[in-house]
KOLDRENBA-296348 format. One record per residue: x, y negated, z negated of N, C-alpha, C in turn. Coordinates in steps of 0.05 Angstrom, whole numbers, padded with zeros to 5 digits, always signed. Layout:
REM KOLDRENBA-296348
XYZXYZXYZ
...
END
This chain:
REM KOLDRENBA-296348
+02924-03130+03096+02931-03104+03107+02931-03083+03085
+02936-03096+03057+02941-03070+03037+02963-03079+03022
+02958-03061+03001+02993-03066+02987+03019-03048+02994
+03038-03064+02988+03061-03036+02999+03058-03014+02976
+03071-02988+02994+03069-02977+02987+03087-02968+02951
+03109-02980+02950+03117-02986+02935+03113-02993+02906
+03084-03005+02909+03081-03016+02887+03059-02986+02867
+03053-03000+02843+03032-02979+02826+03011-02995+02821
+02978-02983+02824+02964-03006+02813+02966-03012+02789
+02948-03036+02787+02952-03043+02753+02940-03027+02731
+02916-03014+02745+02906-03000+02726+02924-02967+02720
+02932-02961+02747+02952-02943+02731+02968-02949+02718
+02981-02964+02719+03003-02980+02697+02997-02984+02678
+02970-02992+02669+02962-02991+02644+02949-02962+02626
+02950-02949+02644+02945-02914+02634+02973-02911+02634
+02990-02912+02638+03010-02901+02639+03032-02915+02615
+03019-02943+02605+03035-02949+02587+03019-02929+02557
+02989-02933+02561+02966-02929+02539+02979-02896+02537
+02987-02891+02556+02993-02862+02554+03017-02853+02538
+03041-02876+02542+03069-02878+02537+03075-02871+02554
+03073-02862+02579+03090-02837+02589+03104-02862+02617
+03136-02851+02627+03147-02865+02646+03126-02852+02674
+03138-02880+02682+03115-02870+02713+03131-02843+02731
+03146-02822+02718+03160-02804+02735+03144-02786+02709
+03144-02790+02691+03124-02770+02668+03099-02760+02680
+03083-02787+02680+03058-02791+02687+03044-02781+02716
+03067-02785+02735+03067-02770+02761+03070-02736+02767
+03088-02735+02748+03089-02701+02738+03066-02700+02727
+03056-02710+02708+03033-02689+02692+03014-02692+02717
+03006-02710+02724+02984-02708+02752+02985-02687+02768
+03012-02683+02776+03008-02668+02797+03012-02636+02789
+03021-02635+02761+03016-02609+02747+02981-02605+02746
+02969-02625+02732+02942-02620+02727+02926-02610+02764
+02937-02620+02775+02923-02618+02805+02934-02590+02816
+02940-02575+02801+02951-02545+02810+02975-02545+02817
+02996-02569+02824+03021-02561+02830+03036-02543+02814
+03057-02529+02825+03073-02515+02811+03092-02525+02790
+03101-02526+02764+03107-02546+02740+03133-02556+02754
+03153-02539+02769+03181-02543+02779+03178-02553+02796
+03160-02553+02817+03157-02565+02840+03153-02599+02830
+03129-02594+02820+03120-02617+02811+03149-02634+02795
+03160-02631+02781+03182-02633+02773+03203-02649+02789
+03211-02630+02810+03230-02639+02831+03219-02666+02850
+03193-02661+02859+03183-02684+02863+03182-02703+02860
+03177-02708+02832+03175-02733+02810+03203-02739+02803
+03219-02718+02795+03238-02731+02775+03272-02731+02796
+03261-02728+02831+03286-02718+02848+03310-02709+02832
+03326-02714+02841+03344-02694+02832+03354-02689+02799
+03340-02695+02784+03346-02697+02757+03341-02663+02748
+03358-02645+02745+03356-02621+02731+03354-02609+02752
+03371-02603+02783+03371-02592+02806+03390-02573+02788
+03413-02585+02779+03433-02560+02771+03437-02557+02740
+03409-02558+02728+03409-02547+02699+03405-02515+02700
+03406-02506+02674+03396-02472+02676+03374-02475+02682
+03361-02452+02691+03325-02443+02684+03314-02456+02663
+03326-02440+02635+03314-02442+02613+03317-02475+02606
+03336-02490+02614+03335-02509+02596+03324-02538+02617
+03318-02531+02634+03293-02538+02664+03269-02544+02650
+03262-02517+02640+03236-02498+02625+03231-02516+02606
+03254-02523+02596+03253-02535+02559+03243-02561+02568
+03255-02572+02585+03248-02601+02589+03219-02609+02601
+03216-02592+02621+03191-02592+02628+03158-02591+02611
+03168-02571+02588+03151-02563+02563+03153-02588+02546
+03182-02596+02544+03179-02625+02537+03162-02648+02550
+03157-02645+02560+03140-02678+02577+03118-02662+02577
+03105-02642+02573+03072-02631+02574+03071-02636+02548
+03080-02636+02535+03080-02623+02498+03072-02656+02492
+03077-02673+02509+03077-02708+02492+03046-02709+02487
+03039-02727+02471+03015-02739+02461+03000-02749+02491
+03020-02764+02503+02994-02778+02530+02996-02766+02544
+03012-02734+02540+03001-02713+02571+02990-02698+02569
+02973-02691+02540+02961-02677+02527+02932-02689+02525
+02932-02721+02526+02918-02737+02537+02896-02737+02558
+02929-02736+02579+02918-02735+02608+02909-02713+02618
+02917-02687+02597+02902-02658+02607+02886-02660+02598
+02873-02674+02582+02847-02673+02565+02822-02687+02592
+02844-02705+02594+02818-02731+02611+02810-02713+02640
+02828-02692+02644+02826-02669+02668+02810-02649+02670
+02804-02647+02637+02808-02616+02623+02777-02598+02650
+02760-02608+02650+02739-02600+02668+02751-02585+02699
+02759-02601+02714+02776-02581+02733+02802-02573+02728
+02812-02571+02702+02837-02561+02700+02831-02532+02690
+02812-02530+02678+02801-02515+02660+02793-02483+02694
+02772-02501+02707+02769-02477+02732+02799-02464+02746
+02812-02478+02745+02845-02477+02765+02850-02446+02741
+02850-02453+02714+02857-02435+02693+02841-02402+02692
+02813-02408+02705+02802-02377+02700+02808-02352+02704
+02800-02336+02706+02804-02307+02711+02798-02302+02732
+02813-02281+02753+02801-02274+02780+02770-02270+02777
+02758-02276+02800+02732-02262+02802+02721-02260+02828
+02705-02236+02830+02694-02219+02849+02684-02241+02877
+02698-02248+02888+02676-02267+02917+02669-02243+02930
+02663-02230+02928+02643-02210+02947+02616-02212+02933
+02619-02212+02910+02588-02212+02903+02578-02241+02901
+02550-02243+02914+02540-02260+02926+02532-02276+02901
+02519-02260+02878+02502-02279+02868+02535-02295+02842
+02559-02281+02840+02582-02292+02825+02587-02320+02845
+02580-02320+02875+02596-02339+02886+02573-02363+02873
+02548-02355+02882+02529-02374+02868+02534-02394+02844
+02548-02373+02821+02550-02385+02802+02568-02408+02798
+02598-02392+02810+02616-02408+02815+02614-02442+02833
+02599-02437+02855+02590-02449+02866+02571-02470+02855
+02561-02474+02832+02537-02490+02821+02563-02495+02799
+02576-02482+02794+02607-02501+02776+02618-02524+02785
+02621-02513+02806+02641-02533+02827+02625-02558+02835
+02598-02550+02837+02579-02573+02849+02575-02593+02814
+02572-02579+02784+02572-02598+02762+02593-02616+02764
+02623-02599+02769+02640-02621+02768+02644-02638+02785
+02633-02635+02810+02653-02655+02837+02624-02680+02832
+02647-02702+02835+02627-02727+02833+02618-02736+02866
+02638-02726+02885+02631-02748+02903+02613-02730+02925
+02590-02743+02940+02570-02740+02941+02575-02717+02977
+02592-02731+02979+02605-02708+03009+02601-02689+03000
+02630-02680+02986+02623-02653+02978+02606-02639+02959
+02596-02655+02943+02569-02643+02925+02551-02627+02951
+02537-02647+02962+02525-02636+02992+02537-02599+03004
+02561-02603+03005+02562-02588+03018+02563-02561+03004
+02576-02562+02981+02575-02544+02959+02542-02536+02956
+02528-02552+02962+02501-02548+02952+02487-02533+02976
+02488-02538+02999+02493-02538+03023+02500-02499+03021
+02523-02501+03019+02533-02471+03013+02515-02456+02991
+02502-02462+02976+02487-02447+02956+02470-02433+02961
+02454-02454+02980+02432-02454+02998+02430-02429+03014
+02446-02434+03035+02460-02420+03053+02461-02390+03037
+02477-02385+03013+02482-02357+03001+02458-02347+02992
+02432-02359+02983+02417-02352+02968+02404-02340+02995
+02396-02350+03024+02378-02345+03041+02391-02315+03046
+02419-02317+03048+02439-02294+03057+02424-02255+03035
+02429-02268+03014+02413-02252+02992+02388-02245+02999
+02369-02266+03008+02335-02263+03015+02334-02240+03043
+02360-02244+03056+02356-02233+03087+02378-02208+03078
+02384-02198+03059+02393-02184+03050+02375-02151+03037
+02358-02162+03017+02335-02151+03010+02307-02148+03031
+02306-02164+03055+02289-02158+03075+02296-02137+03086
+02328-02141+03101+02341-02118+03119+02328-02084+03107
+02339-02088+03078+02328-02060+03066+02305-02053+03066
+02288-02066+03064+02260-02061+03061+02247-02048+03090
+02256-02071+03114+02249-02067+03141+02265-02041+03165
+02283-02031+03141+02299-02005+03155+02275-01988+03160
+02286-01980+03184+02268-01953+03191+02283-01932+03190
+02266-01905+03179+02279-01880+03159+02279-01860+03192
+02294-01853+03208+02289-01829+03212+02301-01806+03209
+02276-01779+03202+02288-01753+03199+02291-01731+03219
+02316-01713+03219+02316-01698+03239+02301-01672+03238
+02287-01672+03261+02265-01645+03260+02283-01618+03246
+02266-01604+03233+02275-01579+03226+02262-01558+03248
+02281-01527+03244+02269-01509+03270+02245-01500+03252
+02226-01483+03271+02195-01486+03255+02204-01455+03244
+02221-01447+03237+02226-01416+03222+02239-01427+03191
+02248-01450+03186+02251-01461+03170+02238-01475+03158
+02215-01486+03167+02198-01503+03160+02178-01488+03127
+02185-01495+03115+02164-01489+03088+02140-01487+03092
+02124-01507+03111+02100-01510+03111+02091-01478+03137
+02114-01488+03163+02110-01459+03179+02106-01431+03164
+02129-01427+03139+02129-01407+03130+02102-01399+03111
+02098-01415+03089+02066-01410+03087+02044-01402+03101
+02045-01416+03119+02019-01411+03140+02031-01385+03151
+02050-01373+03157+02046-01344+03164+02050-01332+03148
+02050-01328+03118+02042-01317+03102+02019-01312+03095
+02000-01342+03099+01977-01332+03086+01961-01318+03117
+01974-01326+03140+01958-01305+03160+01969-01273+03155
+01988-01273+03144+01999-01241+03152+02017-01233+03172
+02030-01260+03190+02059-01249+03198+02082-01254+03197
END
């Protein structure tokens, strides 16, 4: 049927010793590296341990268990999508930035679902762009008649007749 739930595999167990870190360490830094919030992540892992400490000294402890050698480690062995979670805003309106982003996300993701679909989506944006630069091309211009006493070309021609 499975193992209970209870248990840890072995191979985490053995990252987690290689790491040093207690399996409530090691569960924090994970779920920090995976975008959780550091406190959240925190309260999760370590239940009620530091519910009624200060902020700052919450803060201290927390910085403590990132700051160790095997969680410095484990952000390393992350560092590829931990690194995107870290960037700078950027523009999703412009088509050809999502592109780029989009061919990021497709280097890092290993598993083949979503590679597909990421790729899938690229596809999709690039045709979006193609039918983008058609639209413009295929616009039709129209201009509104001028009255023929305004007309430049009217006015000439009764000039050079004489009225």
């Amino acid at each position: 049927m499975g193992r209970p739930i209870s248990t840890i595999k072995k191979k985490t167990k053995e990252e987690m010793a290689h790491l040093r870190l207690s399996s409530k360490e090691y569960f924090f830094v994970r779920l920090f590296i995976g975008g959780c919030d550091a406190r959240d992540a925190w309260f999760f892992c370590m239940g009620n341990e530091g519910v009624n400490w200060k902020p700052d000294y919450l803060q201290s402890q927390i910085d403590a268990v990132l700051q160790k050698d095997g969680a410095k480690e484990l952000m390393k062995k992350f560092e590829p999508q931990y690194e995107v979670e870290k960037t700078e805003r950027v523009d999703y309106t412009d088509k050809n930035v999502m592109i780029e982003e989009l061919a990021k996300q497709a280097q890092l993701c290993h598993e083949p679902d979503k590679k597909a679909k990421i790729l899938m989506s690229i596809a999709d944006l690039q045709q979006m762009k193609k039918d983008d630069n058609v639209e413009e091309e295929e616009r039709v211009h129209f201009h509104l008649p001028m009255k023929c006493g305004m007309c430049p070309l009217k006015q000439k021609h009764d000039a050079d007749n004489g009225r």
